[in-house]
Backbone as CSV, one residue per row, in Angstrom:
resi,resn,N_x,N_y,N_z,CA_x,CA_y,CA_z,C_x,C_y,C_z
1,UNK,114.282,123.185,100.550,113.997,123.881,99.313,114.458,123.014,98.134
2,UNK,113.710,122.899,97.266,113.500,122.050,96.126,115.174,122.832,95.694
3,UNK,116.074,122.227,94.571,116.731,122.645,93.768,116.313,122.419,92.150
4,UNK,115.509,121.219,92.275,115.467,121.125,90.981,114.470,122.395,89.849
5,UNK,114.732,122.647,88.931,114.435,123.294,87.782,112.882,123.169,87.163
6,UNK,112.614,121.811,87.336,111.433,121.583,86.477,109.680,121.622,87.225
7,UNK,109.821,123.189,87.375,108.639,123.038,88.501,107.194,122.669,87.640
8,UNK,107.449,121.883,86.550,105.726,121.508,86.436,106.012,119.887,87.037
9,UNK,107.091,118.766,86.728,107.165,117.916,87.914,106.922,118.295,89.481
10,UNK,107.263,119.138,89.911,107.036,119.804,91.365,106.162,119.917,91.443
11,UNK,105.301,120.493,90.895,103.492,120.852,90.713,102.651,119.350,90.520
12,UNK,103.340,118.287,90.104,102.724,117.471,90.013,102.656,116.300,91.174
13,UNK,104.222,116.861,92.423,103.848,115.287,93.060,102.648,115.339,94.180
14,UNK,102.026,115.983,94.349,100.838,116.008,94.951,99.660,115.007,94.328
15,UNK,99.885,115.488,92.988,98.873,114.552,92.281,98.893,113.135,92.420
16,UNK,100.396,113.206,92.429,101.321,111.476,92.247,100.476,110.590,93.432
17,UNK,100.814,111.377,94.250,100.212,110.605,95.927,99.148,110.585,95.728
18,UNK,97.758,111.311,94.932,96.624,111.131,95.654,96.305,110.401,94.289
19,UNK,96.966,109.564,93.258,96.363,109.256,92.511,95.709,109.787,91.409
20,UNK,95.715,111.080,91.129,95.048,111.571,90.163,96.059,111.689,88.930
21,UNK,96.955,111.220,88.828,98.201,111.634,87.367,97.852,110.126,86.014
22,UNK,96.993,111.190,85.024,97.002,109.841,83.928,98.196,108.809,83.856
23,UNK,98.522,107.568,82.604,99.290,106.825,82.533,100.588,107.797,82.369
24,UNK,100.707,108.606,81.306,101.693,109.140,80.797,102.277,110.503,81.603
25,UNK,101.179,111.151,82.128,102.046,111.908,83.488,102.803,110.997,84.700
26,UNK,102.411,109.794,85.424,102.787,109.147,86.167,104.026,108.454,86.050
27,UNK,103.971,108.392,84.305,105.719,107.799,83.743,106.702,108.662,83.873
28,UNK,106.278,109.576,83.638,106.756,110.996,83.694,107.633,111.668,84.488
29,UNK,106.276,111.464,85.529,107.159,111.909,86.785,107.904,110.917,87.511
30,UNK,107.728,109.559,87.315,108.254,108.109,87.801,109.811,108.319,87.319
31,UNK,110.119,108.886,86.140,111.457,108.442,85.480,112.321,109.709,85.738
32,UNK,111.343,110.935,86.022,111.963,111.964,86.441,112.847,111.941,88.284
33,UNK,111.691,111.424,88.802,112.239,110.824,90.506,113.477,110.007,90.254
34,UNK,113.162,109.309,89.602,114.024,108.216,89.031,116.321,108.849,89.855
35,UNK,115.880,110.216,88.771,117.116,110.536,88.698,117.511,111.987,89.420
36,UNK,116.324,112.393,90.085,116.459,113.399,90.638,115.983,113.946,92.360
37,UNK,117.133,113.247,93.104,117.414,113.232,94.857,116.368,114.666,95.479
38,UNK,116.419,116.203,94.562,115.635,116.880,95.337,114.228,116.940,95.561
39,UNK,113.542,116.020,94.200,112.332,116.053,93.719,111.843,114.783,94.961
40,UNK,112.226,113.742,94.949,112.051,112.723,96.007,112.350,112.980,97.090
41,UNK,113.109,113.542,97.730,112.620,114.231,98.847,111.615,115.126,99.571
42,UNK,111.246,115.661,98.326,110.122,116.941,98.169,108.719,115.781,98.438
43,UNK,108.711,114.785,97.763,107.635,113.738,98.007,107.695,113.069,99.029
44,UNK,108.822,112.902,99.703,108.732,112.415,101.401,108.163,113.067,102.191
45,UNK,108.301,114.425,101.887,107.664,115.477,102.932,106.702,115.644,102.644
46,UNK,105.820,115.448,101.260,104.528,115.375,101.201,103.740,114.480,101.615
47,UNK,104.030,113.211,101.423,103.958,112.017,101.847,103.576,112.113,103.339
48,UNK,104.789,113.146,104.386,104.743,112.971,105.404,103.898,113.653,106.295
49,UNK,103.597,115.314,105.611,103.176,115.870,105.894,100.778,115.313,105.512
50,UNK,100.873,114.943,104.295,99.537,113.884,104.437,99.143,112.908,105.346
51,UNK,99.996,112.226,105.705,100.078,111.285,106.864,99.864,111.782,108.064
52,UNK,100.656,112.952,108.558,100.237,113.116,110.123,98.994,114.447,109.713
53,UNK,98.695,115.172,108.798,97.534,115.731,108.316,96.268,114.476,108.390
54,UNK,96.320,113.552,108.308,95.328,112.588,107.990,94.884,112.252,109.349
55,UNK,96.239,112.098,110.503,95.818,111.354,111.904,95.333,113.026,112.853
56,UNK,95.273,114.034,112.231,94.604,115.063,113.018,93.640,115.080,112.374
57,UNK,92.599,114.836,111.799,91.637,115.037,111.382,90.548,114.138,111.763
């Protein structure tokens, strides 16, 4: 479970991975990961969960 606060970053790392986040959302959320351990984790598991989603399909 996420701790962090700022759920429109949360809402966004989906985007992060598939590429769809303009220049200035991508900084955004880049500098936000930057400093925040629950949010980057939250993207490992997305990360991870796309990956073995990708090899069942």
């Amino acid at each position: 479970m996420n701790k962090c606060i700022d759920t429109e970053i949360q809402e966004m790392l989906p985007d992060l991975l598939h590429g769809s986040l303009d220049g200035h959302e991508r900084q955004r959320v880049a500098a936000h990961l930057a400093t925040c351990e629950s949010c980057r984790e939250d993207l490992d598991v997305i990360r991870t969960v796309n990956v073995r989603f990708r090899r069942t399909a």
